[in-house]
KOLFISE-728991 format. One record per residue (C-alpha): residue number from 1; chain; z, x, y. Coordinates in steps of 0.05 Angstrom, whole numbers. Example, Ala and Ser with C-alpha at 12.3 -4.5 7.8 and 13.67 -1.06 7.14 Angstrom:
2
ATOM   resi   chain       c3       c1       c2
ATOM      1       A      156      246      -90
ATOM      2       A      143      273      -21
END
This chain:
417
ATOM   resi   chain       c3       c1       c2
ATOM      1       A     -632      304      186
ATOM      2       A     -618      329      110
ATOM      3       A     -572      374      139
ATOM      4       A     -521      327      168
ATOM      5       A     -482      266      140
ATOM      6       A     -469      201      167
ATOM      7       A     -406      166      152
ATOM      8       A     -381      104      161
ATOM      9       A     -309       97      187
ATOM     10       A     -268       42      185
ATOM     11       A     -239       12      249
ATOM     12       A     -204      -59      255
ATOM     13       A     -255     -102      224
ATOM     14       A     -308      -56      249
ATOM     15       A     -339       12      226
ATOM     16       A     -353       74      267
ATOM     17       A     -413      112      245
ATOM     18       A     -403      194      256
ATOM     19       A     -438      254      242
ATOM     20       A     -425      323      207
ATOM     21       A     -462      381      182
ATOM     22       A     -472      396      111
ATOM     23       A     -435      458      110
ATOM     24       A     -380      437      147
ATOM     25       A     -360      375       91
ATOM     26       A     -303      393       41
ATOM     27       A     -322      377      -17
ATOM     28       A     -282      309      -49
ATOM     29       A     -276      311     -124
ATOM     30       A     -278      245     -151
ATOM     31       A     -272      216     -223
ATOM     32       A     -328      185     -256
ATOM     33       A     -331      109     -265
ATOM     34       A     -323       82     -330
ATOM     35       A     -311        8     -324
ATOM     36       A     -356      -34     -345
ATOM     37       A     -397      -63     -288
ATOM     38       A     -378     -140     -290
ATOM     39       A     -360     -201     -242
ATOM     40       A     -301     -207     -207
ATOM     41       A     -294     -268     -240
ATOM     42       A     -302     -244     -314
ATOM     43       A     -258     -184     -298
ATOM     44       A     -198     -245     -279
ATOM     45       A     -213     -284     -347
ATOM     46       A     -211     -230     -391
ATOM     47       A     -148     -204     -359
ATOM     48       A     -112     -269     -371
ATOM     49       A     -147     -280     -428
ATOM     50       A     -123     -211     -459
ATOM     51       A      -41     -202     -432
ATOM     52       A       -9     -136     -454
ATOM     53       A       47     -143     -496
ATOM     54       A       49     -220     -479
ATOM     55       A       38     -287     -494
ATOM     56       A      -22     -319     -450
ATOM     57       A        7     -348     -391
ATOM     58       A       -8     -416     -409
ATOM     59       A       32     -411     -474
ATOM     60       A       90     -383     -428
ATOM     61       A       85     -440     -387
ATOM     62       A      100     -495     -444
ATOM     63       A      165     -530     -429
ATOM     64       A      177     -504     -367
ATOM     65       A      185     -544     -298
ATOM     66       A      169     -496     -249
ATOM     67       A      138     -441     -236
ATOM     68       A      132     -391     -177
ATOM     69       A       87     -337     -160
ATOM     70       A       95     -273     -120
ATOM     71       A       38     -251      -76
ATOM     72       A       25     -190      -19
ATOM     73       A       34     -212       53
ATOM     74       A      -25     -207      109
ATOM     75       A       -1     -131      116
ATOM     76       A      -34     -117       37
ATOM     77       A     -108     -120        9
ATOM     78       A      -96     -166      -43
ATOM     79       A     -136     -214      -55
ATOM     80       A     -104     -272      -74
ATOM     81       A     -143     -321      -59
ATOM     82       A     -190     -288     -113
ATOM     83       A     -145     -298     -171
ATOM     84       A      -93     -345     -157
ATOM     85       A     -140     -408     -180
ATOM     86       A     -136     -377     -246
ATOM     87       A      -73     -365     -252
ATOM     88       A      -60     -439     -227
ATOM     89       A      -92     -464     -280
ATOM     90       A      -68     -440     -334
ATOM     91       A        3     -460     -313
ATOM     92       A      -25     -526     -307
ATOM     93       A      -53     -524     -373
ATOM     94       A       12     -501     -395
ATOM     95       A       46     -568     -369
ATOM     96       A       77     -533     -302
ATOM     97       A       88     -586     -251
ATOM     98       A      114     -555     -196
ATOM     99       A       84     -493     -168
ATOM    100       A      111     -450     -111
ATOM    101       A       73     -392      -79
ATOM    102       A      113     -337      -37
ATOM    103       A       88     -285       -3
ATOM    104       A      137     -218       -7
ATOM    105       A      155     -201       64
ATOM    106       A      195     -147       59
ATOM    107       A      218     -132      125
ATOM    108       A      148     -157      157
ATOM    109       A      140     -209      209
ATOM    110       A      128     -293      188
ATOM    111       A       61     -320      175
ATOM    112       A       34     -379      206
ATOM    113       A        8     -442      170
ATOM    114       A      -65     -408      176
ATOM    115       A      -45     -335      152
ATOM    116       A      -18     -365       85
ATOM    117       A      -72     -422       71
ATOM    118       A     -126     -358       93
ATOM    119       A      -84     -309       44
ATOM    120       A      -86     -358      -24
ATOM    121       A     -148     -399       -3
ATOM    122       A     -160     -477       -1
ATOM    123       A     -155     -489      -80
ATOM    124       A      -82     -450      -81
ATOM    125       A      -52     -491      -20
ATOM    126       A      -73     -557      -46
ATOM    127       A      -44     -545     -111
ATOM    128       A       25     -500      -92
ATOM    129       A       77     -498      -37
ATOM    130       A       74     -440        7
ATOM    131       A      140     -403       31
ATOM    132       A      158     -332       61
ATOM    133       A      205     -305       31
ATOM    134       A      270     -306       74
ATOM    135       A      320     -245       81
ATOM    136       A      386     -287       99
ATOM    137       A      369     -336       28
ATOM    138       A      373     -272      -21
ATOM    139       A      429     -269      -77
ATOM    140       A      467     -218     -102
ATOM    141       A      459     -201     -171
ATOM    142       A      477     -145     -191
ATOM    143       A      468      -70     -173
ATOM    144       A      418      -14     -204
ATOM    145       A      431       51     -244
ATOM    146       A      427       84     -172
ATOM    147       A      475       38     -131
ATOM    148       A      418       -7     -107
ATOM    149       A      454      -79      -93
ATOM    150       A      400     -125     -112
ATOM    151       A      391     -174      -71
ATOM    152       A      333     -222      -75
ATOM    153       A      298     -294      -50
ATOM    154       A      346     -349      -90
ATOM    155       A      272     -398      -91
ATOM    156       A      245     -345     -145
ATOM    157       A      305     -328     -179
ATOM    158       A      312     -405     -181
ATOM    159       A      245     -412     -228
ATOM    160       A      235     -422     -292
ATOM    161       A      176     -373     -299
ATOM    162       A      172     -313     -245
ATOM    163       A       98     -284     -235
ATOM    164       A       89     -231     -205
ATOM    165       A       24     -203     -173
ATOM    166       A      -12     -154     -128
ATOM    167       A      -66     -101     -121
ATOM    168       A      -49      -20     -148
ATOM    169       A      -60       33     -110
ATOM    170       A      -24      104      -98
ATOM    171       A       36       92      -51
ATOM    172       A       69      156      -13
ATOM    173       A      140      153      -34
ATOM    174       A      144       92      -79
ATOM    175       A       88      130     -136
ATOM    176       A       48       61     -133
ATOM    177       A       45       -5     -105
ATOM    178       A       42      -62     -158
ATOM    179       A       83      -87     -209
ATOM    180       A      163      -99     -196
ATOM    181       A      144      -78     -120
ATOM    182       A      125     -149     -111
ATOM    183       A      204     -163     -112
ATOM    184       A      233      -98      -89
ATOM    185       A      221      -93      -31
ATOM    186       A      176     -155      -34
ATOM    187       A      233     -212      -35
ATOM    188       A      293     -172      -38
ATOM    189       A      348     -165       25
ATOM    190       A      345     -117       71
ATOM    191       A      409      -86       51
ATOM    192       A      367      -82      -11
ATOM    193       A      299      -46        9
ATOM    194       A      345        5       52
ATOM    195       A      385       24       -4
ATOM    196       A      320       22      -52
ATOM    197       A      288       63        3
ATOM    198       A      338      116       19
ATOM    199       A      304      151      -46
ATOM    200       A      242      168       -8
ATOM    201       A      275      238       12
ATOM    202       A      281      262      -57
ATOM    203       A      227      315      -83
ATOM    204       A      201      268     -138
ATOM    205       A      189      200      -88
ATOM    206       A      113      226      -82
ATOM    207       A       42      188      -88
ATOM    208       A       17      183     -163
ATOM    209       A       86      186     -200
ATOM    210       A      114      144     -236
ATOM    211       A      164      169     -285
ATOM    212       A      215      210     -256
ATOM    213       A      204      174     -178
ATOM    214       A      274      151     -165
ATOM    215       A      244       98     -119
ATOM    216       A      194       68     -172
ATOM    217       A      239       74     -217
ATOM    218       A      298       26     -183
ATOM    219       A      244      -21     -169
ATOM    220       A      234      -34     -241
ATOM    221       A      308      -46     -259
ATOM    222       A      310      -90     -196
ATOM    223       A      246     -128     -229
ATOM    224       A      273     -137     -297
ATOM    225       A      343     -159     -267
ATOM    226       A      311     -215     -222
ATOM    227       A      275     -231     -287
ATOM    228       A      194     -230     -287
ATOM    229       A      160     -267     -332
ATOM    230       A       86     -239     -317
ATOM    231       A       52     -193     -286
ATOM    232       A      -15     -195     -254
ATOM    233       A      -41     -140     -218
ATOM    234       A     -116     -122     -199
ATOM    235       A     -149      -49     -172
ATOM    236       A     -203      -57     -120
ATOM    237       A     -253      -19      -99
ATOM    238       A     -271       13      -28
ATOM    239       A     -300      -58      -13
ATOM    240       A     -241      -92      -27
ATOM    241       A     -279     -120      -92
ATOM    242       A     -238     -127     -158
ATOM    243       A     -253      -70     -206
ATOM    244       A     -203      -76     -255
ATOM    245       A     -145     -121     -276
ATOM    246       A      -86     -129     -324
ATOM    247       A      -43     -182     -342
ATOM    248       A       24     -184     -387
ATOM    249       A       89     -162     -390
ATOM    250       A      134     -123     -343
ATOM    251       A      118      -63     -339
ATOM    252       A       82      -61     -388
ATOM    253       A       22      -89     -352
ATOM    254       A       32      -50     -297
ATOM    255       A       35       19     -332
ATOM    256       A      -35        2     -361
ATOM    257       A      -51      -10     -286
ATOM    258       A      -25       54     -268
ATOM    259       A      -64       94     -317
ATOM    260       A     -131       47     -309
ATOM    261       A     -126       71     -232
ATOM    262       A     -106      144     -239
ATOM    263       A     -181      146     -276
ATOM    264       A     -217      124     -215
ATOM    265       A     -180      148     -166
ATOM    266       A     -149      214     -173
ATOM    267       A     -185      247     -124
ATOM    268       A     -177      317      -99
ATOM    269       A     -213      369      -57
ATOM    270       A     -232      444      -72
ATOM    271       A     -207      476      -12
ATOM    272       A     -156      456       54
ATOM    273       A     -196      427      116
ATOM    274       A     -190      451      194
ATOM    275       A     -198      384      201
ATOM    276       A     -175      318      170
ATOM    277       A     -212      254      192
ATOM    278       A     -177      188      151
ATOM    279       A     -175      120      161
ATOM    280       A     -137       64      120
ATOM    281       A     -197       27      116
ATOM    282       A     -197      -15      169
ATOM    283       A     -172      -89      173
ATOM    284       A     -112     -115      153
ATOM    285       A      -85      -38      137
ATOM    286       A      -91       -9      205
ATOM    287       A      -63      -70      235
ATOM    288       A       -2      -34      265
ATOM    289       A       26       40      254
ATOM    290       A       81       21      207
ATOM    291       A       22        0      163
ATOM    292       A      -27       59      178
ATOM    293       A       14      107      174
ATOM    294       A        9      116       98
ATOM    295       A      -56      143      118
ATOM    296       A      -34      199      148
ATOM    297       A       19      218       99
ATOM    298       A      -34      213       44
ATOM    299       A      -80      274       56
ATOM    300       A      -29      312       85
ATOM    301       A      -36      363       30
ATOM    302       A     -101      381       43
ATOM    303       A     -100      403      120
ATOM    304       A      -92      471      140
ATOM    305       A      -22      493      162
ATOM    306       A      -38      489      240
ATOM    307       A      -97      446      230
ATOM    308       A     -110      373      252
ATOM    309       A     -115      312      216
ATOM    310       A     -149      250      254
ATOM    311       A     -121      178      246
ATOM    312       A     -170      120      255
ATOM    313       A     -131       64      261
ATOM    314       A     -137        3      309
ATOM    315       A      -64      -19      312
ATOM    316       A      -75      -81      353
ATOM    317       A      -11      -97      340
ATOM    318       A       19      -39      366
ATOM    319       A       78      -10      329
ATOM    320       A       91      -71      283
ATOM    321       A      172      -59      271
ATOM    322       A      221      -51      329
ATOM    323       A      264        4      287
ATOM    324       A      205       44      277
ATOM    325       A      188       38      353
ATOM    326       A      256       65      363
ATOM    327       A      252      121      321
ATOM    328       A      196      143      342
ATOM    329       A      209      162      411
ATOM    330       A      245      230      380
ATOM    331       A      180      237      338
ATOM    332       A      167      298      367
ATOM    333       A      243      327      340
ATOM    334       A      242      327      261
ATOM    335       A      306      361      252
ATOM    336       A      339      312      292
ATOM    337       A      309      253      255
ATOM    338       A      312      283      192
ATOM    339       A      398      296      196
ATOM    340       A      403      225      228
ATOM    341       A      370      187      165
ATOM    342       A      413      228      126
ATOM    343       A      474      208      160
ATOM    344       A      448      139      152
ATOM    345       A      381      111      119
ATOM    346       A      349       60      163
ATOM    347       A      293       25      151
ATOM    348       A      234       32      201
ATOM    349       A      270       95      215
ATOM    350       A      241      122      137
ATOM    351       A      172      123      171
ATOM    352       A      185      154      239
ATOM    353       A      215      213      193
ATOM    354       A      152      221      148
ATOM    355       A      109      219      214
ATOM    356       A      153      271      248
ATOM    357       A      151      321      182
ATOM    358       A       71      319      187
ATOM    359       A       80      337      267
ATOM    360       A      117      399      237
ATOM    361       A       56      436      213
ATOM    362       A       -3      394      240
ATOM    363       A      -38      365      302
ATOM    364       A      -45      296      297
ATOM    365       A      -86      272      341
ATOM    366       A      -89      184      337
ATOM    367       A     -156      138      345
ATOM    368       A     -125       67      362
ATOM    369       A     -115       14      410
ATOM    370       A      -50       50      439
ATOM    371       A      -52       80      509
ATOM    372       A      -57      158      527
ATOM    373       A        9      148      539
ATOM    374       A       42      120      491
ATOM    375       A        6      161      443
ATOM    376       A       25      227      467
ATOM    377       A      102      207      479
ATOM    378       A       97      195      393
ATOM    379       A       78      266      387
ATOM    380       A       -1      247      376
ATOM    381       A      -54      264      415
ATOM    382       A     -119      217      436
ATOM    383       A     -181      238      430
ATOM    384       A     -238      217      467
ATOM    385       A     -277      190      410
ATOM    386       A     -279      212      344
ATOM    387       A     -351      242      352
ATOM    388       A     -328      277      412
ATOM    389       A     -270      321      372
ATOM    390       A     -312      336      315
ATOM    391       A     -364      361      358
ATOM    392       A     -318      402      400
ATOM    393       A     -283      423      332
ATOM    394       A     -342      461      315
ATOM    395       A     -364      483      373
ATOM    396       A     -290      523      368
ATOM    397       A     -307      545      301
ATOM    398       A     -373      531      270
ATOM    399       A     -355      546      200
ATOM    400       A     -297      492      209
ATOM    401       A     -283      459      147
ATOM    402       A     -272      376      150
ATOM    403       A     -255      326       99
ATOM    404       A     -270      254      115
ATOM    405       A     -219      201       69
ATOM    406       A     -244      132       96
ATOM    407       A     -214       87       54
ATOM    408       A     -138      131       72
ATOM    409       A     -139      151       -6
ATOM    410       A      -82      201      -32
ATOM    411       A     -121      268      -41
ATOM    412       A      -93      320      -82
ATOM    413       A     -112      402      -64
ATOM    414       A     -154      419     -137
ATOM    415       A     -122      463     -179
ATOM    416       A     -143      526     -194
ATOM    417       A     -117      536     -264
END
């Protein structure tokens, strides 16, 4: 048995163990961790305890009346429920009285009563009101460098201190997630998030940059216009466990994020796979194909031209965004979709595209919850199981190469030079 690995892939809120040779494994380059090892806890305190170019959030806090804090929806890993009672109370120790929690929507479904008290845990909903942000309640107020009319939630531009929060990790055409992404797209207008999102076609909106990404980049004007007041962001860990975590000013906070998470997780391979087996790591990121399919676009790089990339994802709830339903019934026809969102950017419509440019050089074949049907007329294909197509992968070619990505990381081809 030395001569074959056993893997663990995630699957809804389950994991599906598989089996490949030695030989057969590209090998994943990863950096070496060089955090200390302490609690999740600890990490939170000395965060807060230690803001980047910023007073401590208590101090911020003095003589204000309000204050309101941004966090992911049920779609993200972020674990608020983790940190929030922290953050709490130091706004309480700063003299806050009121404290409103909203979770960023974007252009994702309502939560129940349940979803939010289960998303910022017991302490948070006893001491905050809970509200989803709501598209039709955003306010103009002014428009980016690029043309981007921001428009965002008037409850959080209505605070006296804005707090923003959220978990960093590498995000296919927006460089990152984290940071000012908590208000564009997380509270902004539709109108908004389409314009902000139009970018994604340009060279530079790519996983891992920062800098000159035209999309990141309009998400940080839209931040500093709507005015945060303190960011909190955290990096977890395969396990969903806090690793990391910075606190502070915008962006400044958020840049130390960035670079904290580049040294864990800039991960490449040495050589292109036959076949790419990812996942996005299971439960709540696989929860629909809008969600997983960042999954997919994120090792593209590394598959053959011709070869096959395998999507584990359980999608229970199906496509998760009528648009993107829409689009992707011409899945199988980039150029069509491709001169259509550049007649006119639609949102849901972004992802269809980014599918259908994958379809151009790879076979994709789709582990989920979605029929035989349904998941050929996308342009997928169903496998049988996921055992079952690595085994008949290599019984095609038994030098095959394959890359496994559980955890749906971005995965850069090594350089050479």
């Amino acid at each position: 048995m030395g001569n074959i690995n056993e893997i663990k892939i995630p699957y809804g809120k389950e994991k599906v163990r598989i089996s490949i040779p030695n030989k057969n494994l590209v090998k994943i380059v990863e950096p070496s961790e060089t955090l200390l090892h302490m609690s999740e806890e600890d990490i939170i305190k000395e965060a807060l305890k230690n803001p980047i170019k910023s007073k401590n959030l208590s101090e911020l806090a003095k003589n204000k009346k309000n204050a309101c804090i941004l966090v992911s929806d049920m779609t993200r890993p972020s674990p608020s429920y983790k940190f929030l009672p922290y953050l709490i109370d130091e706004l309480k120790t700063g003299g806050i009285k009121e404290i409103n929690i909203i979770f960023g929507l974007g252009i994702h479904r309502e939560h129940s009563l349940d979803e939010k008290i289960k998303l910022v845990g017991e302490y948070a909903a006893g001491a905050a009101n809970l509200f989803d942000s709501e598209a039709d309640k955003c306010r103009f107020i002014g428009k980016t460098k690029l043309g981007t009319p921001v428009e965002i939630y008037g409850k959080a531009l209505d605070s006296d201190l804005l707090i923003v929060t959220g978990n960093i990790e590498y995000h296919y055409f927006a460089g990152y997630s984290g940071g000012a992404k908590a208000v564009m797209p997380g509270i902004a207008s539709r109108n908004s998030v389409q314009a902000n999102h139009s970018m994604m076609l340009d060279d530079n909106s790519v996983a891992g940059n920062f800098y000159t990404n035209p999309v990141r980049l309009d998400m940080e004007e839209a931040g500093k216009m709507a005015g945060i007041d303190f960011v909190f962001n955290v990096i977890l860990d395969d396990n969903k466990h806090i690793i990391a975590a910075v606190s502070g000013a915008n962006n400044n906070a958020f840049i130390e994020g960035i670079k904290i998470y580049d040294s864990l997780y800039k991960i490449e391979v040495e050589s292109k796979a036959d076949l790419v087996i990812t996942s996005p790591g299971g439960y709540p990121k696989d929860i629909n194909l809008y969600q997983a399919q960042k999954a997919l676009d994120n090792v593209k790089e590394i598959v053959k031209d011709g070869g096959t990339i395998l999507l584990v994802a359980a999608c229970p709830e199906g496509f998760g965004e009528d648009t993107f339903r829409e689009w992707m019934n011409d899945a199988k026809d980039f150029n069509k979709l491709y001169e259509r969102i550049k007649e006119k950017f639609v949102l849901g419509g972004h992802k269809a595209v980014a599918i259908s440019k994958v379809l151009t050089k790879t076979n994709v074949y789709l582990y989920s919850d979605f029929t035989k049907t349904d998941t050929e007329n996308m342009g997928f294909f169903k496998p049988d199981g996921i055992q079952e197509l690595i085994n008949r992968t290599l019984m095609k070619n038994n030098n095959a190469k394959i890359a496994v990505v559980p955890n749906g990381r971005f995965i850069k081809l090594k350089s050479n030079k």
